[in-house]
C-alpha positions in Angstrom: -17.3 -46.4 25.2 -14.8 -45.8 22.2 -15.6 -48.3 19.2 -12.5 -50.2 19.4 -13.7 -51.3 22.3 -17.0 -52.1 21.7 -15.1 -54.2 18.2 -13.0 -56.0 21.3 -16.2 -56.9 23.3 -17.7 -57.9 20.1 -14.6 -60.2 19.4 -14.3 -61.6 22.8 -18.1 -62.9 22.9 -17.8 -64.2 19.1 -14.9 -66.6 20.6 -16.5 -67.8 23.7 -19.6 -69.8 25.2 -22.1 -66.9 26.1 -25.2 -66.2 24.9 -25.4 -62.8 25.7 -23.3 -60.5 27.3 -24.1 -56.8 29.1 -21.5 -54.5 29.8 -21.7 -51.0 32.1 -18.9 -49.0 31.5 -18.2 -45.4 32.3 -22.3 -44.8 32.4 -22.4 -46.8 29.1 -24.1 -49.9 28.4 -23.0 -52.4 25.3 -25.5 -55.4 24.5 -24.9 -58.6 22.7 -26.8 -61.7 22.5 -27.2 -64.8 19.9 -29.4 -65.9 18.1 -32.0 -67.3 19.3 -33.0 -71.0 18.3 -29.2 -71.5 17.3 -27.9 -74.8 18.0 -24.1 -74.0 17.7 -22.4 -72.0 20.3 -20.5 -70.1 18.2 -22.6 -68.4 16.2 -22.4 -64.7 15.4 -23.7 -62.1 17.5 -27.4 -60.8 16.4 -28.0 -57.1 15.5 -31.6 -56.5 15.1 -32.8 -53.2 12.6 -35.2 -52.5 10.1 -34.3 -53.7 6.9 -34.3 -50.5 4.9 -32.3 -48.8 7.7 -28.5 -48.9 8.5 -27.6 -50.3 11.7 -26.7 -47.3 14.0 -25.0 -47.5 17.4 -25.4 -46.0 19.8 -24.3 -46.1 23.5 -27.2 -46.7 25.9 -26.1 -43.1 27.8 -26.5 -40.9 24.7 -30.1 -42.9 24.3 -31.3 -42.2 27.9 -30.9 -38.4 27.5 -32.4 -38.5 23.8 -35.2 -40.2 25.1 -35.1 -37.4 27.9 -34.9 -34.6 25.8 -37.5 -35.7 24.2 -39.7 -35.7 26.8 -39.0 -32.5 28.4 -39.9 -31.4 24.8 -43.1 -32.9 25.5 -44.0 -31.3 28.6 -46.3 -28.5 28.5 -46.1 -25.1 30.6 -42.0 -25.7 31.6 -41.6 -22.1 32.1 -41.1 -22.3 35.7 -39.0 -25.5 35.7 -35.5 -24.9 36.6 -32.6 -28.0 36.7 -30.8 -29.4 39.6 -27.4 -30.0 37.9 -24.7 -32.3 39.8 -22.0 -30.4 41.1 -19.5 -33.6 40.9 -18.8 -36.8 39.3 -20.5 -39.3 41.4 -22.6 -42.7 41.7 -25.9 -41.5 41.7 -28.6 -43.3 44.6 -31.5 -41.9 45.0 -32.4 -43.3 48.7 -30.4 -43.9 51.9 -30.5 -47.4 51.2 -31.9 -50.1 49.2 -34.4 -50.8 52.4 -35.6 -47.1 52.6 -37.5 -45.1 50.4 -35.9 -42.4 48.1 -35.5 -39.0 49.4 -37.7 -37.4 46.7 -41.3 -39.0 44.3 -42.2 -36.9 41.1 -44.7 -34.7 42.5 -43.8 -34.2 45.6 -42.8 -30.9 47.0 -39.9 -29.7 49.0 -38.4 -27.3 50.6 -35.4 -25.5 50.1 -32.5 -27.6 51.5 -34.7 -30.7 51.6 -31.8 -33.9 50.3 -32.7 -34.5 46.8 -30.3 -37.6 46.4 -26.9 -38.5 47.6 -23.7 -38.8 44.6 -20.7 -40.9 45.8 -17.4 -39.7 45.4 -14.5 -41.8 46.7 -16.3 -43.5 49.3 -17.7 -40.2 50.3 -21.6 -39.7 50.5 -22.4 -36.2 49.1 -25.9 -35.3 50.0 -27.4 -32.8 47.1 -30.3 -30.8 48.6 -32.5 -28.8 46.8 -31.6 -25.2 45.4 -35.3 -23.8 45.8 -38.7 -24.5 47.2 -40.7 -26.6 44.4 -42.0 -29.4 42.9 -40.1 -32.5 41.5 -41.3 -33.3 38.4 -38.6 -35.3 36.5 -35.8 -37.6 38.2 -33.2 -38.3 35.2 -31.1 -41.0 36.9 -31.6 -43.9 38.1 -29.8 -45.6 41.5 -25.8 -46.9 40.0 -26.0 -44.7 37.2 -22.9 -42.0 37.0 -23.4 -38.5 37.1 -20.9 -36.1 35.5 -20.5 -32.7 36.5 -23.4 -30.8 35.4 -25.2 -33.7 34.5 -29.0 -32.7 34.9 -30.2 -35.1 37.9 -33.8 -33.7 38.6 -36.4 -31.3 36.6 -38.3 -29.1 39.8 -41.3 -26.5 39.0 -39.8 -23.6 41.1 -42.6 -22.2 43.9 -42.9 -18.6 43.2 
């Protein structure tokens, strides 16, 4: 989301009757809400920090792979982990449908070809099966987000 149109969002909910708005655009999230206890409708939008610290934004996107980097940092013995990448840009679900359980669990072990997830493209349902025998020990996305090409969907310890 570019800033000018995170200023117009900004704008738009200053001017009307909401008391918080959420907005999922291109895989990024924007967040507003009022104060709370306010008693006029109008009142400015709330930004919440530290006081010593400058206000920093940041789309909700770039946070969800920080925080993943982050922990793949974390993880011991990651030598034999290898990363199933998406191959298009897609919809990311991780199960058949929301009735059914997801194809893969962290921790569980599959085989090679086994269907990892499925990315929609244009109405079309893209299964993406699984490069190696292994482990699944990270799943990245979560069901509606967007996956880029060559966005990282799943860490797997490689069977050797």
């Amino acid at each position: 989301m570019e800033l000018n149109e995170i200023l117009l969002l900004l704008e738009k909910f200053e001017s009307s009757d909401l008391s918080s708005l959420k907005v999922r655009l291109k895989g990024d999230e924007f967040e507003a809400a009022r104060n709370e206890g306010s008693e006029r409708i109008s009142s400015k939008p709330s930004i919440q920090s530290k006081a010593d610290e400058p206000v920093k934004f940041m789309p909700a996107k770039k946070r969800r792979e920080e925080a993943a980097a982050e922990e793949t940092k974390a993880e011991p013995d990651m030598e034999n982990w290898t990363e199933v990448s998406s191959p298009i840009v897609g919809t990311f679900y991780s199960r058949p449908s929301e009735k059914e359980e997801p194809f893969v669990k962290i921790g569980q072990k599959v085989k090679k070809g086994d269907v990892l997830c499925i990315l929609e493209a244009m109405k079309i349902m893209n299964e993406i099966k699984s490069p190696h025998d292994g482990t699944i020990k990270k799943v990245l996305l979560q069901d509606g987000d967007m996956a880029d090409f060559g966005k990282v969907l799943f860490l797997m310890e490689e069977e050797r």
